[in-house]
C-alpha positions as CSV (number, residue, x, y, z in Angstrom):
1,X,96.3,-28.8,151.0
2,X,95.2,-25.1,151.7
3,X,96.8,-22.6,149.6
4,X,98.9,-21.0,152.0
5,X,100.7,-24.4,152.5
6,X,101.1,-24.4,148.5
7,X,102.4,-20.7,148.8
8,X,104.8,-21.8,151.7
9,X,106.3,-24.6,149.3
10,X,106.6,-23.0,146.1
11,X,108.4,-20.0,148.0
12,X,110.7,-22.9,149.4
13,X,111.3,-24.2,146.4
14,X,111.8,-20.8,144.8
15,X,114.2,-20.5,147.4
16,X,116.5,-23.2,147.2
17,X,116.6,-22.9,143.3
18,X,118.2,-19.5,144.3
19,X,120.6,-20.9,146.4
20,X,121.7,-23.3,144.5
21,X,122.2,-20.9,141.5
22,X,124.0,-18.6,143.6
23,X,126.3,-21.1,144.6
24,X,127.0,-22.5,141.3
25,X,127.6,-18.7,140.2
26,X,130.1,-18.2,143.2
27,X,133.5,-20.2,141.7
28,X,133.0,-17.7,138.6
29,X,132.9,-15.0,140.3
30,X,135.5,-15.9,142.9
31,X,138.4,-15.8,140.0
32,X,138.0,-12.2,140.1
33,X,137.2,-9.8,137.0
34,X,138.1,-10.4,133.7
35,X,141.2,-8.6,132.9
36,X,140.3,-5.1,131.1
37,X,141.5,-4.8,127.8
38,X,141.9,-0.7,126.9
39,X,140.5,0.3,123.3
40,X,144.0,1.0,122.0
41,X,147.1,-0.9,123.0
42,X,150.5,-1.7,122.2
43,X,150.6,-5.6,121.2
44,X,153.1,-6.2,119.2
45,X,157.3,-5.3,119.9
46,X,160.2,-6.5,117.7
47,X,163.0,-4.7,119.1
48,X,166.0,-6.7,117.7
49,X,165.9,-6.9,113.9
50,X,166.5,-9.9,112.7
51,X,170.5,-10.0,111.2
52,X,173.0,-8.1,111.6
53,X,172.8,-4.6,113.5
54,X,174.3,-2.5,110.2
55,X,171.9,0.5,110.5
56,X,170.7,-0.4,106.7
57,X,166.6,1.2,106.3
58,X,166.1,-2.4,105.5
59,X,167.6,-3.4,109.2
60,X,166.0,-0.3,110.8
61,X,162.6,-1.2,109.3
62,X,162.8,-4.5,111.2
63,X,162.6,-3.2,114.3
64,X,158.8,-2.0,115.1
65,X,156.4,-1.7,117.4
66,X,152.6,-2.9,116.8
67,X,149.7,-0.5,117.9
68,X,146.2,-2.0,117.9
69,X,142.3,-0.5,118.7
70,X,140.7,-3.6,120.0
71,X,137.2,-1.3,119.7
72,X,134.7,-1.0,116.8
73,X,135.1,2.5,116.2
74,X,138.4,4.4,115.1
75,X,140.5,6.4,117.0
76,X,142.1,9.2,116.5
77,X,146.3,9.0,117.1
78,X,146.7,12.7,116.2
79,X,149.3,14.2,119.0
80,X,150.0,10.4,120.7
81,X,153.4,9.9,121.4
82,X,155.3,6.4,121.2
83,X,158.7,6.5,122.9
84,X,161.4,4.6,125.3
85,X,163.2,4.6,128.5
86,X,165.9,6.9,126.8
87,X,163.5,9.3,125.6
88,X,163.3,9.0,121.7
89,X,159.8,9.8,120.6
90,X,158.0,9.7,117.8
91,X,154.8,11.5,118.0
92,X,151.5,10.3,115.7
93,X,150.4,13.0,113.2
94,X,147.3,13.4,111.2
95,X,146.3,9.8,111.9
96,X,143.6,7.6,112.8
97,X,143.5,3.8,113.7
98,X,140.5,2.1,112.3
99,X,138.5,0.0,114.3
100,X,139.4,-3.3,115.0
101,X,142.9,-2.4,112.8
102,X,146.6,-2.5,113.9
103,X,149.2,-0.3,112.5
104,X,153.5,-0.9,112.5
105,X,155.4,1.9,113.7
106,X,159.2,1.4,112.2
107,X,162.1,2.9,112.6
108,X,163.2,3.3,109.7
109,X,162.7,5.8,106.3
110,X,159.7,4.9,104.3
111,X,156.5,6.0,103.3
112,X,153.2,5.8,105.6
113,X,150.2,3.8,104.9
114,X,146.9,2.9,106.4
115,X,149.0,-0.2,108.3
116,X,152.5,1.2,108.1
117,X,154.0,4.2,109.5
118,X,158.0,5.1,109.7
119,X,159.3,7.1,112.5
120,X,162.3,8.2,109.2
121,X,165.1,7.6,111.8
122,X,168.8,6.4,110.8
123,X,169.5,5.2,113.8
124,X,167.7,2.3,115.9
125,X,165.4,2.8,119.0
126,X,164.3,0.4,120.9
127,X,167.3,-1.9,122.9
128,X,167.6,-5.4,121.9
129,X,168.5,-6.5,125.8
130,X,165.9,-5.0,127.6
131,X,163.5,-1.7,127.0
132,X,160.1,-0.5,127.7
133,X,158.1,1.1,124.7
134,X,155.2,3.4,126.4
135,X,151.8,5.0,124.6
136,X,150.4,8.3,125.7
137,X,147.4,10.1,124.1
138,X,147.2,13.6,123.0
139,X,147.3,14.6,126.1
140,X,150.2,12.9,127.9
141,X,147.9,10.3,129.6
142,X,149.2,7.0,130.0
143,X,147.7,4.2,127.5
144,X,149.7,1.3,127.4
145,X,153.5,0.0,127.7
146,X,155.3,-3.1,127.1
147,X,158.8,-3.9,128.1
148,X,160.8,-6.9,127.0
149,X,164.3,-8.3,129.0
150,X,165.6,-8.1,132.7
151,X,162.7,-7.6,134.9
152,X,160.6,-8.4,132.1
153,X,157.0,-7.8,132.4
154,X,154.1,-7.2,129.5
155,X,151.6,-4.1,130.1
């Protein structure tokens, strides 16, 4: 055997191990990208307290919305609003989501913590038939949504 004839085979064989790996690899990549999953997102809605609809804190503090940072690092919420297809916003102030952390936005009067904020409204927000709650940065940007009833869909 002369060692171009060794050359020729081993560049053959090279060859079809490509192919084959290449074809093993095509299924994967045919389902398309994964899904991309932003750093900060709503994930989280409970827009119909549970009981009656009597306004109480208690009641209004029921109804939240859950804001995670999927990332290592923590972000800064300082400015971002929160709000719903009839306009009510509540804006973030001096406050930053750790890393890997979720914080509850509520309706309700109360005091903020690291994993609870309070929007201190007497009146409720979100719809319990159908709604959309949206997240915007500091700038008005567009970060996330989630809307719940007819013509449901989820970010």
């Amino acid at each position: 055997m002369t060692v171009s004839m060794s050359a020729r085979r081993l560049t053959a064989a090279a060859l079809s191990a490509a192919a084959i790996t290449a074809a093993i690899a095509v299924p994967a990549s045919a389902a398309g990208p994964r899904p991309h999953r932003q750093a900060v997102e709503i994930s989280s809605v409970q827009a119909d307290s549970p009981g009656p609809d009597d306004r109480s804190n208690r009641s209004l503090n029921q109804e939240w919305v859950d804001i995670t940072n999927y990332s290592r690092r923590s972000v800064n919420l300082d400015g971002w609003t929160l709000s719903d297809r009839d306009g009510h916003t509540y804006t973030f102030n001096h406050y930053r989501l750790a890393g890997r952390a979720t914080v509850r936005v509520h309706t309700g009067l109360g005091r903020d913590t690291r994993t609870d904020l309070f929007q201190d409204r007497r009146a409720y927000v979100w719809n319990n038939d159908r709604d959309t709650a949206t997240l915007r940065n500091d700038h008005g940007r567009f970060i996330d949504d989630a809307s719940w009833g007819r013509r449901h869909f989820h970010h």
